[in-house]
Backbone as CSV, one residue per row, in Angstrom:
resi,resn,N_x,N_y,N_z,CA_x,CA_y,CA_z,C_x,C_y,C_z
1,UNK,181.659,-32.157,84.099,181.233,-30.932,84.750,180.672,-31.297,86.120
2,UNK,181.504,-31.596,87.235,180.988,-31.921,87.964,180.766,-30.827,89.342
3,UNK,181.206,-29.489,88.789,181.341,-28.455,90.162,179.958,-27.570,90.270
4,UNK,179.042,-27.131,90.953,178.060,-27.298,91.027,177.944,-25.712,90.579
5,UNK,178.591,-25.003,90.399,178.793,-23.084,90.123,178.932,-23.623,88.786
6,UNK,179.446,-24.213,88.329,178.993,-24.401,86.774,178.040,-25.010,86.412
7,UNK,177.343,-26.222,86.961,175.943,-26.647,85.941,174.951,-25.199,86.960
8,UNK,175.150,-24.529,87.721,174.578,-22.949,87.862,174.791,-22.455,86.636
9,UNK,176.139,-21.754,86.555,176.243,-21.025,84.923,175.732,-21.411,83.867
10,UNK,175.604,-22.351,83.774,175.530,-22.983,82.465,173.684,-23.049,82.471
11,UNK,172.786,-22.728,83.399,171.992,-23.101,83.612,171.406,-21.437,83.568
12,UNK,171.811,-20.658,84.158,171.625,-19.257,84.035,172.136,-18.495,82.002
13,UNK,172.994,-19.715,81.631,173.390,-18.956,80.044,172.126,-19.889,79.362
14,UNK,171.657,-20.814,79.835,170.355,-21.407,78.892,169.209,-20.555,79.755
15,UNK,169.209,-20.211,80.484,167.993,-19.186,80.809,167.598,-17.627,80.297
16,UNK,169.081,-17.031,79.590,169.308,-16.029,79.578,169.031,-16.034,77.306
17,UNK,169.472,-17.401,77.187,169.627,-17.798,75.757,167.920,-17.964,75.394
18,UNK,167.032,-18.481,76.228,165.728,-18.801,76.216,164.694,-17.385,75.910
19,UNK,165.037,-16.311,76.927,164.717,-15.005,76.701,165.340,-14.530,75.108
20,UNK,166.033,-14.298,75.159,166.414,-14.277,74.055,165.800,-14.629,72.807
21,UNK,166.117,-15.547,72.742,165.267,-16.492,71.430,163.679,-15.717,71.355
22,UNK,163.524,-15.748,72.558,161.669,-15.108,72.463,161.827,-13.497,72.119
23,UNK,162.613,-12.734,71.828,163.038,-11.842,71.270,163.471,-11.829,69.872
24,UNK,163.956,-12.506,69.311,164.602,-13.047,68.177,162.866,-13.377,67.349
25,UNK,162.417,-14.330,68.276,160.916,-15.492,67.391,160.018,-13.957,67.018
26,UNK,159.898,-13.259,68.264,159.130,-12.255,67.834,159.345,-11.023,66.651
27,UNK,160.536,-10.876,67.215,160.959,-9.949,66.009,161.140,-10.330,64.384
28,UNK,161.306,-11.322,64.258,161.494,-12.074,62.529,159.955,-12.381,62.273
29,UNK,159.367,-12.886,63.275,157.605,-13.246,62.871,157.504,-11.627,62.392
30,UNK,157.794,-10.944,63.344,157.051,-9.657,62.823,157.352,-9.363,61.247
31,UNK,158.479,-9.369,60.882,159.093,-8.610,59.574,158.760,-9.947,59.090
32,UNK,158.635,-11.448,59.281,158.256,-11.797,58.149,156.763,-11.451,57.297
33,UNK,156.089,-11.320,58.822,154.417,-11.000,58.350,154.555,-9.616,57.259
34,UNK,155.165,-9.397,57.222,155.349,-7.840,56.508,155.544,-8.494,55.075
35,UNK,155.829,-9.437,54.527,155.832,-10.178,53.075,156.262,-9.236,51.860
36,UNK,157.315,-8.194,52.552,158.171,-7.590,51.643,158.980,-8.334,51.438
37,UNK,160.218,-7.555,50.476,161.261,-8.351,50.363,162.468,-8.180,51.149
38,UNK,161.925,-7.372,52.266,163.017,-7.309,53.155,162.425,-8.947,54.166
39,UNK,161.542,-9.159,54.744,160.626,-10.490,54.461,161.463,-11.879,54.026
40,UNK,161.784,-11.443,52.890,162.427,-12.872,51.589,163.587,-12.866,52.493
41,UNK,164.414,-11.621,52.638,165.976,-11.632,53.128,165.710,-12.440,54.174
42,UNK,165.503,-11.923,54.939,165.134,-12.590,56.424,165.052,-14.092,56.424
43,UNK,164.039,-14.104,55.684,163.748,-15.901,55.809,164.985,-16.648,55.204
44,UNK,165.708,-16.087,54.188,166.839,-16.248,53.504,168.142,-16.840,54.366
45,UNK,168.100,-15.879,55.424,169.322,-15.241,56.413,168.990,-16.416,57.529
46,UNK,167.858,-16.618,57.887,167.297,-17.346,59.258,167.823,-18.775,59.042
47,UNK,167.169,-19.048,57.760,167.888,-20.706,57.236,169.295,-20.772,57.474
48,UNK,170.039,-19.864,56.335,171.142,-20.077,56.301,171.569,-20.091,57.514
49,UNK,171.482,-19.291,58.733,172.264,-19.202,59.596,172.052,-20.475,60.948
50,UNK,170.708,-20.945,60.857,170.525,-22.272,61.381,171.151,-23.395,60.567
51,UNK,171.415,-23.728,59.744,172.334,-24.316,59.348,173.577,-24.404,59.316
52,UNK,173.966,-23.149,59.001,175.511,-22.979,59.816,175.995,-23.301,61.585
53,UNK,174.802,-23.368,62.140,175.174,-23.784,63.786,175.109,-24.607,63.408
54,UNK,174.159,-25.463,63.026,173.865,-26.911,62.938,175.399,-27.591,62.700
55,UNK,176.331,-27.224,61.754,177.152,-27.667,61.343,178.126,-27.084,62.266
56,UNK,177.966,-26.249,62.823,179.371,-26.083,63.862,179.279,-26.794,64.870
57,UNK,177.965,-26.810,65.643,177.885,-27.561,66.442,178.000,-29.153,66.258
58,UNK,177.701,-29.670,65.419,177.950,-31.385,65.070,179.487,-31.370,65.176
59,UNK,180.151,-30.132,64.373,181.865,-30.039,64.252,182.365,-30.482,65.685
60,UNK,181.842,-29.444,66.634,182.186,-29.257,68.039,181.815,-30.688,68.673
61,UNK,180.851,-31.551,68.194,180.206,-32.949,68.958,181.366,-33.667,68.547
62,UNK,181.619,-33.980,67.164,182.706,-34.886,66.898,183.941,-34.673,67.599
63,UNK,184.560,-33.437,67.782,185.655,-33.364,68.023,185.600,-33.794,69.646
64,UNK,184.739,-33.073,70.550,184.153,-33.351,71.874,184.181,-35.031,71.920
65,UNK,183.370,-36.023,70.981,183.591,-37.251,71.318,184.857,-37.976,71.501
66,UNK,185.421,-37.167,70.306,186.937,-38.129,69.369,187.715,-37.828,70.256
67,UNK,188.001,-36.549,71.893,188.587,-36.394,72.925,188.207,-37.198,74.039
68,UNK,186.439,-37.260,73.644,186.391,-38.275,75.060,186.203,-37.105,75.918
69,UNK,185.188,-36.536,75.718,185.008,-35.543,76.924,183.148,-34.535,76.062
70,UNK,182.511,-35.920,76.064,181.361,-35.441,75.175,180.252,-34.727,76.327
71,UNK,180.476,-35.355,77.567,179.997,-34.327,78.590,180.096,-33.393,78.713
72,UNK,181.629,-32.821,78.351,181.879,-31.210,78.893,181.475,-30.492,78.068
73,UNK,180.609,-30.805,76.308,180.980,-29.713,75.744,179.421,-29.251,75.593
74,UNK,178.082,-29.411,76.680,176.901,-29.011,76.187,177.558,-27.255,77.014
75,UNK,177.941,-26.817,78.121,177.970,-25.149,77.980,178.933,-24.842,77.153
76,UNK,179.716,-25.182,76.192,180.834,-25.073,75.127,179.016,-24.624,74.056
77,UNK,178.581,-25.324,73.384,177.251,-25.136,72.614,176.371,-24.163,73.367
78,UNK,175.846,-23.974,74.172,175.198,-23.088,75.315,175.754,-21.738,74.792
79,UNK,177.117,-21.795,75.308,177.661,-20.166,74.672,177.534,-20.205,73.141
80,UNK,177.574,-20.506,72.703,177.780,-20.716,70.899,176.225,-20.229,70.790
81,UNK,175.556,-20.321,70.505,174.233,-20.382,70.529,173.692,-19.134,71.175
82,UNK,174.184,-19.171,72.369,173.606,-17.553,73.056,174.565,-16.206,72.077
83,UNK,175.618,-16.832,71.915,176.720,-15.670,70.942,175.639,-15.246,69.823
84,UNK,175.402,-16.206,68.808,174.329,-16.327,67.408,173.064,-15.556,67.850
85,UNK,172.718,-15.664,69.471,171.231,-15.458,69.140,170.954,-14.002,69.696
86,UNK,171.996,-13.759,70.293,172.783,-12.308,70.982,173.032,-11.743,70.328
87,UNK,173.676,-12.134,69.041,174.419,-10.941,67.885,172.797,-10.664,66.949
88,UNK,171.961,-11.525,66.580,170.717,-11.712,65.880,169.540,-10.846,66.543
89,UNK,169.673,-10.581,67.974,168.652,-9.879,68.793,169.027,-8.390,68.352
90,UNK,170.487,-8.014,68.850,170.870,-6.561,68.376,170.465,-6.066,67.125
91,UNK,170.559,-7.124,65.900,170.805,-6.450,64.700,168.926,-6.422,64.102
92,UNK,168.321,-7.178,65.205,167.138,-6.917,64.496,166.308,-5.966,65.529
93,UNK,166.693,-5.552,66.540,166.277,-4.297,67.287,166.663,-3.331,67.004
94,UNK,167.158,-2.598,65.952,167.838,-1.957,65.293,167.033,-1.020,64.450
C-alpha cells in the first residue's frame, strides 16, 4: 500500500470504525446492565460474534501470507470489521 489516498482511506475507515465501536460499547453496556434475559442474549450474541471475526480474520491473514502480500490486507480487515460493527450499531439503535 504504498499510494498515499489510501493509507488516507484506510485511516479515515479506522477513524470512522473507532466512533463506532463507542456506539456499539455503549449501547450493549447499557442492555447488559439491564440483567434481563434479553441481557443473557446479548452477551450470548457479542461472544459468538467476536469469535466469528476472530476466525475470519486469521482466515483472511493466512491466505494474505500464503500470497505474499500480508501488507495489503490490514484495510481488507479495516472494512471487515467496520461492516460487523456497522451492521451491530443499526440493529442495536433500533
Amino acid at each position: 500500500m504504498n499510494d498515499p489516498l489510501a493509507w488516507f482511506e484506510t485511516g479515515l475507515a479506522m477513524t470512522r470504525l473507532g466512533m463506532d465501536m463507542q456506539v456499539v460499547i455503549t449501547e450493549r453496556l447499557t442492555r447488559l446492565a439491564r440483567g434481563d434475559a434479553a441481557a443473557g442474549v446479548e452477551a450470548m450474541r457479542m461472544v459468538t460474534e467476536k469469535t466469528l471475526a476472530l476466525g475470519e480474520v486469521n482466515a483472511r491473514l493466512m491466505k494474505a501470507a500464503a500470497a505474499g502480500r500480508l501488507g495489503a490486507v490490514g484495510p481488507e480487515i479495516v472494512a471487515l470489521y467496520g461492516a460487523k460493527v456497522r451492521a451491530n450499531r443499526k440493529r442495536l439503535k433500533r
